[in-house]
C-alpha positions in Angstrom: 12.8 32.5 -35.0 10.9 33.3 -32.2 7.8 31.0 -33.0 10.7 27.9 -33.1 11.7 28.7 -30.2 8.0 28.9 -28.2 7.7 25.3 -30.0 10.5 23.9 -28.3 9.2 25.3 -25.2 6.0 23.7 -25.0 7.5 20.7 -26.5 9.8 21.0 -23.4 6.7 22.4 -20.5 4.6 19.0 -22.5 7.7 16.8 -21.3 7.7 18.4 -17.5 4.2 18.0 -17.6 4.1 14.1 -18.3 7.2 14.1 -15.7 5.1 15.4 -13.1 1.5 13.8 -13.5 3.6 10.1 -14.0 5.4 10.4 -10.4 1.9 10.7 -9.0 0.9 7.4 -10.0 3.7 5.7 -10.4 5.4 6.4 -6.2 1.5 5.5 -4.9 1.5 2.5 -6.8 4.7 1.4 -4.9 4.8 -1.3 -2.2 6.7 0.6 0.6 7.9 -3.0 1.9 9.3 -3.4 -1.4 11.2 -0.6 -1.6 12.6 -1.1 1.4 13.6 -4.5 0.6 15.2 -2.8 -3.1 16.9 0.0 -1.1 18.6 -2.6 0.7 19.9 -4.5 -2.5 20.3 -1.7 -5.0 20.9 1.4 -3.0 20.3 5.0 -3.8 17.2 5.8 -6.1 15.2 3.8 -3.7 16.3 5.7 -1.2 15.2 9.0 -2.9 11.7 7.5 -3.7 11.5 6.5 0.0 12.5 10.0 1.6 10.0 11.6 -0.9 7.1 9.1 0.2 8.0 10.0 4.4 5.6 11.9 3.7 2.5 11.5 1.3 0.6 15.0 1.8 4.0 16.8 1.4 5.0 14.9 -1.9 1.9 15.3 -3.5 1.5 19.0 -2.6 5.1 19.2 -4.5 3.4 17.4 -7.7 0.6 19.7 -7.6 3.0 22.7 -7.9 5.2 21.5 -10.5 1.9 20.6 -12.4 0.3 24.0 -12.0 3.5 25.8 -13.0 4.1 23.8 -15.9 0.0 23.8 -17.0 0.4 27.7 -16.9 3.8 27.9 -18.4 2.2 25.8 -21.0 -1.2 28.1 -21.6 0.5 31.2 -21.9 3.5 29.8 -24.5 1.0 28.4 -26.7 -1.6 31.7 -26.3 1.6 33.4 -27.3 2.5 31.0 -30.1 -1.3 30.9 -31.5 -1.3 34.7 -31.3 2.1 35.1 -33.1 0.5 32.6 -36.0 -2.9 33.3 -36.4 -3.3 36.7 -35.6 -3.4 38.1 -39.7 -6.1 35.0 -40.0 -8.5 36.0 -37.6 -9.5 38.6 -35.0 -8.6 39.0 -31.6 -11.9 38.0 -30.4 -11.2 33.9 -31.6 -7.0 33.9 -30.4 -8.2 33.2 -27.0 -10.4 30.1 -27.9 -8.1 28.9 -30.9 -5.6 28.6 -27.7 -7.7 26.4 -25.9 -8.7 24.4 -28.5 -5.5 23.2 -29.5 -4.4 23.5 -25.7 -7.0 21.1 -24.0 -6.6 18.0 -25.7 -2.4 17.9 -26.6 -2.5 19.1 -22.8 -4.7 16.1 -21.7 -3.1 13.6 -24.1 0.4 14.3 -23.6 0.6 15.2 -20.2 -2.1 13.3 -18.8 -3.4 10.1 -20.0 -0.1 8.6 -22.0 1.9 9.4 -19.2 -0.4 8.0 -16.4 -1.0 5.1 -18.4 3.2 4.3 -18.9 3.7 4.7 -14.9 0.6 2.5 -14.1 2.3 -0.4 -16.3 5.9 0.6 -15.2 5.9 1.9 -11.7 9.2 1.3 -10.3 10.9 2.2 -13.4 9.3 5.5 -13.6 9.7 6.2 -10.0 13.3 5.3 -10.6 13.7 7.6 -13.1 12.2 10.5 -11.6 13.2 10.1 -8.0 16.8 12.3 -8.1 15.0 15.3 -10.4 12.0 15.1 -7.7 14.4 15.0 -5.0 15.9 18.5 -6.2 12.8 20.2 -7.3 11.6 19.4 -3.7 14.5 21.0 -1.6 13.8 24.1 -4.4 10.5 24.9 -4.2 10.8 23.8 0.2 9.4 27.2 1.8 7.0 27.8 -0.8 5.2 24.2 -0.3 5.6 25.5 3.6 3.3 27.8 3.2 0.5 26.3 1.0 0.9 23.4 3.9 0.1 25.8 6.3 -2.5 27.7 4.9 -4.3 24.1 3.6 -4.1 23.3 7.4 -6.1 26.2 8.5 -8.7 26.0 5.9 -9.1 22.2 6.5 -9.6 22.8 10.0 -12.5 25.1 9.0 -14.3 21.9 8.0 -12.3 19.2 10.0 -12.6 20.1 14.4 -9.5 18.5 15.0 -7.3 17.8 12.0 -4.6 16.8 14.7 -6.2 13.3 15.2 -6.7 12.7 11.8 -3.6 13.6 9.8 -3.5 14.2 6.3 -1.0 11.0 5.7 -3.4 8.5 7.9 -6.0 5.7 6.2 -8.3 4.2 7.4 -9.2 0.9 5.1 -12.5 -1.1 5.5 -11.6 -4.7 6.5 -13.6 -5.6 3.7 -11.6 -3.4 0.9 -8.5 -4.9 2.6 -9.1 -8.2 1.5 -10.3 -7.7 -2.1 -6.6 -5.5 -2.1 -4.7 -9.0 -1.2 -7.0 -10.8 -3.5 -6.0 -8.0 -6.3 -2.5 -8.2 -5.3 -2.7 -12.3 -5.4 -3.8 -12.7 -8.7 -1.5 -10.0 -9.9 1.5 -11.9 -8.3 2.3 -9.5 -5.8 1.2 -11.4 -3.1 2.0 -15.1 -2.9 -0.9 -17.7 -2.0 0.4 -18.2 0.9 0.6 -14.8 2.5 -3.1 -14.5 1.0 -4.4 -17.1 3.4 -2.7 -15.8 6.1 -4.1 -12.7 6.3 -7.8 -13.9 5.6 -7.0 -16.2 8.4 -5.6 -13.7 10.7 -9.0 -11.7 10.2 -11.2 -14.4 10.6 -9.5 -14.9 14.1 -12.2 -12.4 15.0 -15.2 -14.1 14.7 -14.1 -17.6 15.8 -14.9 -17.9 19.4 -12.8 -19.7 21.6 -15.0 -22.3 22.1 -15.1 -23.6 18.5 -11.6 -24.1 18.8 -10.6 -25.3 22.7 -10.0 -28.9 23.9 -13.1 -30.0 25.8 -12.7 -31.5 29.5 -13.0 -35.1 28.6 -9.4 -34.7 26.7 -7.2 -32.4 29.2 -4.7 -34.6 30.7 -4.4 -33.1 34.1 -3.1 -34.2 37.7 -4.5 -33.7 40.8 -2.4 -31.2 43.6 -1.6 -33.9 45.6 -0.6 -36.3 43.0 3.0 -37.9 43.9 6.5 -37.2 42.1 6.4 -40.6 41.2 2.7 -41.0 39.2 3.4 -37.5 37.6 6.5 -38.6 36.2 4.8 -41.6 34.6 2.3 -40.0 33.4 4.8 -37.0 31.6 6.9 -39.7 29.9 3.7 -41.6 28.9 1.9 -38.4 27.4 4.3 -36.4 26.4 3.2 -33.0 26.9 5.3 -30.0 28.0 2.3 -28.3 30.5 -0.1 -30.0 32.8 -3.3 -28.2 34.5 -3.4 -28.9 38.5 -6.5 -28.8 40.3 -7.7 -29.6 43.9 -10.6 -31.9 43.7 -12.0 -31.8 40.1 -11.1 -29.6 36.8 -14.0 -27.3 38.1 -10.9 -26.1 40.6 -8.3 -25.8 38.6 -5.0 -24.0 40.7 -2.7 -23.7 37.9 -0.3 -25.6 35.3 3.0 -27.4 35.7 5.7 -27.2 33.1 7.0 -30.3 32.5 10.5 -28.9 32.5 10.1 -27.5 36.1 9.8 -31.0 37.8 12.8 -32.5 35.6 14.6 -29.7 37.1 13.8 -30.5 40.8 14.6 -33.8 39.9 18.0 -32.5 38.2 19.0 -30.8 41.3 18.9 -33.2 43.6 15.4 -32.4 45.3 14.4 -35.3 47.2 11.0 -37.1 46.3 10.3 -36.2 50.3 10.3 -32.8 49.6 9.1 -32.3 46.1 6.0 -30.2 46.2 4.1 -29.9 43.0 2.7 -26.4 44.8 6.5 -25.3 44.6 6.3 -25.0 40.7 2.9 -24.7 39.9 2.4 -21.5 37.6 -0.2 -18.9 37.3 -3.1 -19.8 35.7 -5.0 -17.7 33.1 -8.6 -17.9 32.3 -10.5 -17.4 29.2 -14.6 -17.1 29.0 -16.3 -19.9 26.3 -17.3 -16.6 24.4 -14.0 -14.8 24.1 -13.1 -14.5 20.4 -9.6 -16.2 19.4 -8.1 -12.9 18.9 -8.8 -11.4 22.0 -7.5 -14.7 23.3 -3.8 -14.6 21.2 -3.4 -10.6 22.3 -4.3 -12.1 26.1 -1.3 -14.5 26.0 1.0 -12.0 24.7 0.2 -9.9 27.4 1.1 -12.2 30.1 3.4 -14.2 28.6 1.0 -17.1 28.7 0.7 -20.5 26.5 -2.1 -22.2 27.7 -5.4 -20.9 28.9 -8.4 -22.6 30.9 -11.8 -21.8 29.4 -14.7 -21.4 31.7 -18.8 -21.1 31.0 -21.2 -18.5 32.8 -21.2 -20.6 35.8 -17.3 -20.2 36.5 -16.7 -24.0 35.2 -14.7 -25.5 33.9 -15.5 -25.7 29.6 -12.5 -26.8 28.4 -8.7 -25.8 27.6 -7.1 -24.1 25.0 -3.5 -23.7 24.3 -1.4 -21.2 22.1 -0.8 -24.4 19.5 -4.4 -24.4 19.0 -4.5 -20.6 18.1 -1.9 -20.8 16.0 -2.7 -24.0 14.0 -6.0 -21.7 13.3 -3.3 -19.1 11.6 -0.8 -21.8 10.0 -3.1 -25.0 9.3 -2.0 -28.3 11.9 1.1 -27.9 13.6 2.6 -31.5 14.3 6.1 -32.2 16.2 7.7 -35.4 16.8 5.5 -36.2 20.3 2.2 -35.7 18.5 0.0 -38.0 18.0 -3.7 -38.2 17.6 -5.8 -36.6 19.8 -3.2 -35.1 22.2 -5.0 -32.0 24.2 -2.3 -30.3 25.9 0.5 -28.2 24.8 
């Protein structure tokens, strides 16, 4: 009776065994974004598997102790089962390696490699599955992860000077392992073609200089400081463009830009063509060095809010002009509105 009963129990400690060594593949092979995007639709499980991924170190030091309990539970049941068979067949010298033989590889099998290799083909649904009962063995076994936590910290920081800058949850990925990941994840499906070329783009942004991609001087449309109300108005409903750089006496001297929209608003309000100044609503200019890298150049804009940038060589001249179009037509491939036309330069 008793040797049925130790047979259900490992049959039992096998099952708790798979459960455990399955989360751990299957919640790190989730897409977080996913989830999130699941919890919204279909509510509470993906909840569970998002609390329990909040954080990575604590969730896995949870598998790890329901995997040691359960490997243990599981060698002493089955010592205890081999004992209570064999022991008339051989002597007490061979029980504890009998054990192990038939131990080791039901042990690996069973609760390691068939399990592993169901959640690696069936993440989510295994996740699913598992979240609630993980859930609850997490709250359990709560003060006792606290401590192993703790005393892991101390011992890491034996090795580690300051394990407070590098927590145990942070990851650092080489750009280079980040791409082959969205090429992975593209030809998996996981990551649509588009999205693919958007990040590779968005890294390349990096090594593009803003040269490669400005407008050069012989194609800015610009207007001198003095020019009249009348001649810039022409010239805004003959181009077409929303900003215009102003300079003194040549683009080396460039003062600023005029939005478009400013001067229809003078106009608009009544200003008279006496009193219009083009110095009144001329903007801020922002300048860009020929070697600047696009990036540098996109996180410049956001920082001041700008859209178009002049671009100057070693000498303080004027290179060229580049716009915020231009950066982002390197992201998204050619952006064209219903002005556009061939050749246009300014934003």
């Amino acid at each position: 009776m008793y040797i049925y009963i130790k047979l259900v129990a490992i049959v039992l400690l096998f099952f708790l065994s798979g459960f455990f060594s399955s989360s751990e593949i299957a919640f790190f092979s989730l897409s977080k974004v996913r989830l999130r995007r699941r919890k919204i639709q279909k509510g509470s499980g993906f909840k569970h598997i998002l609390d329990l991924l909040k954080n990575p170190s604590t969730f896995l030091t949870t598998i790890l102790i329901g995997n040691e309990i359960v490997n243990i539970s599981i060698s002493v049941v089955t010592a205890a089962l081999v004992y209570s068979v064999a022991k008339d067949l051989m002597t007490d010298r061979f029980l504890p390696f009998c054990a192990m033989a038939v131990t080791v590889p039901v042990l690996l099998l069973f609760g390691d490699i068939v399990p592993k290799t169901i959640a690696v083909k069936f993440p989510e649904k295994i996740a699913l599955f598992n979240a609630y009962p993980l859930h609850l063995f997490s709250t359990v076994i709560a003060p006792v992860r606290y401590l192993l936590n703790s005393a892991a910290k101390v011992f890491i920081g034996v090795f580690v000077k300051d394990p407070t800058r590098q927590p145990l949850d942070s990851v650092n990925i080489d750009e280079d392992i980040f791409r082959s990941m969205v090429d992975i994840g593209s030809r998996e499906g996981t990551v649509e073609p588009g999205e693919r070329d958007l990040i590779h783009r968005t890294f390349r942004l990096d090594d593009i200089s803003i040269s490669q991609i400005m407008v050069p001087c012989d194609r800015i449309v610009a207007v001198p400081l003095d020019i009249s109300e009348q001649a810039f108005m022409e010239i805004i409903e003959t181009k077409k463009f929303s900003r215009y750089p102003v300079y003194e006496k040549n683009l080396d001297q460039v003062t600023g830009f005029v939005h478009a929209k400013d001067l229809l608003r003078l106009k608009s309000a009544g200003v008279s063509k006496k009193h219009l100044k083009i110095k009144s609503i001329l903007r801020k200019p922002t300048f860009v060095h020929e070697s600047r890298n696009v990036l540098s150049v996109l996180l410049q804009f956001q920082k001041n809010k700008s859209h178009i940038g002049i671009v100057v060589d070693n000498k303080g001249k004027t290179a060229g002009m580049v716009t915020l179009e231009d950066i982002l037509e390197e992201l998204f491939g050619e952006i064209m509105d219903e002005t556009d036309k061939e050749g246009n330069s300014n934003a």
